[in-house]
N, C-alpha and C positions, 0 to 999 in steps of 0.2 A: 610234472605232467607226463602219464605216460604217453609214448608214440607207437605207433606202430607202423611200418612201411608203406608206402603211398606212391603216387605217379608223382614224377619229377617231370616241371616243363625247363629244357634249358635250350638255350639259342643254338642251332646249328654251324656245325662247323663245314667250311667251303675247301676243295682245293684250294690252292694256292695260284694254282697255273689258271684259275676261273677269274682272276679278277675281283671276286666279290671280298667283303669284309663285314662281318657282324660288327656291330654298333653299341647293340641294345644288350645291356645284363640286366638291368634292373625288370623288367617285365619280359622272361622266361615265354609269354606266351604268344609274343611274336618277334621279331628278329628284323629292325632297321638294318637295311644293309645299305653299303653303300655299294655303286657302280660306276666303275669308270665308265663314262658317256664314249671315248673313245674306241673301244673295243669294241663294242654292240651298240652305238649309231654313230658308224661313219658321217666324219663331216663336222661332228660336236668334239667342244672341250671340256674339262670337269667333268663331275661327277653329279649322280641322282640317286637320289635316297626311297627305298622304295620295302616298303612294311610283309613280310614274308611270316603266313601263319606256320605255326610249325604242327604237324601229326604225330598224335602221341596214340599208342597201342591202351585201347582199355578192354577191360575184361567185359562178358556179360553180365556177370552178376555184380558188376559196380557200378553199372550202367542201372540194372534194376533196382537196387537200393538208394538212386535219386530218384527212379521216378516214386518208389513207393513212400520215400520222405517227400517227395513234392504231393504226393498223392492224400498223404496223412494230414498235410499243413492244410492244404483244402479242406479238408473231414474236419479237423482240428475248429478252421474259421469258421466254420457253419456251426457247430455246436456252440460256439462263442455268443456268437451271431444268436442263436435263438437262446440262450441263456440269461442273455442281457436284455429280453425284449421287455417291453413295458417300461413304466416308472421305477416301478421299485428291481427291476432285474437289475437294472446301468449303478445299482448301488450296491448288490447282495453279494455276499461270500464266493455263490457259486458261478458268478461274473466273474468276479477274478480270477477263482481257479481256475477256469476257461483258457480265458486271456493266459494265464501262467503257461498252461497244456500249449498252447500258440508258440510261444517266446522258446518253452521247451525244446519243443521239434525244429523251430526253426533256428536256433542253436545248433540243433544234431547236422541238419544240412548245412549250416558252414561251415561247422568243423570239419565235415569230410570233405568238401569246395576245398577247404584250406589244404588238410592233410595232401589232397590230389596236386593241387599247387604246389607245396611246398618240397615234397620228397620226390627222388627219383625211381620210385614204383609203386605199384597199385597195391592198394591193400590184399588183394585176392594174391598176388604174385607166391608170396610164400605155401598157399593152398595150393592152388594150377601148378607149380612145381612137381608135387606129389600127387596131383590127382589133374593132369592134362585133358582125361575126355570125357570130366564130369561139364552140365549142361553151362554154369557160373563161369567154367573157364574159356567159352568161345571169346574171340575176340568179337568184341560190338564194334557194326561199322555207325560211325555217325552220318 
């Protein structure tokens, strides 16, 4: 399979002298941490475990290439949708193909969900490198 460079979600890292401790590796996209209860609420013993989202830098134009695969997959279901209508559509060739075009695209959007999860940078990172003040390389605020 080829790969290509993607955003990486990974748990942040705390001072030392904070008290805190990351927990969590296996789900990258938030960070159990624990806290000593005694340092920030006077009075308590032990520790509280408390779920900390982490901010990951994305570009604009990977930001647009979901919505325009979320955009497609809609276009996609409506053509399905009127393709199959009747008796005889929910049985014909071009129902399927349909439904196929569907499962397609929405393939292409998990892959890149995945790619974005999996890796520690944005597929755009290698472009925005060399071309920093084209419109793709803004950073998208969520």
């Amino acid at each position: 399979m080829a790969s290509s460079s993607s955003l990486s979600l990974s748990c942040p890292r705390f001072p030392s002298s904070s008290g805190l401790r990351s927990r969590s590796q296996r789900d990258p996209a938030e960070a159990i941490v624990s806290i000593p209860t005694r340092k920030w609420w006077p009075g308590r013993s032990g520790s509280a475990a408390v779920v900390v989202a982490v901010v990951r830098k994305r570009y604009k134009g990977t930001a647009m290439r979901e919505e325009k695969l979320a955009e497609m997959i809609e276009k996609k279901v409506e053509e399905a949708k009127a393709a199959c209508e009747g008796e005889e559509g929910k049985v014909s060739d071009g129902c399927k193909v349909a439904w196929d075009e569907v499962e397609e695209v929405s393939q292409a959007m998990a892959h890149l969900r995945r790619r974005l999860m999996e890796s520690d940078r944005d597929p755009l990172d290698a472009f925005c490198q060399e071309n920093p003040e084209t419109d793709e390389c803004r950073v998208h605020d969520e």
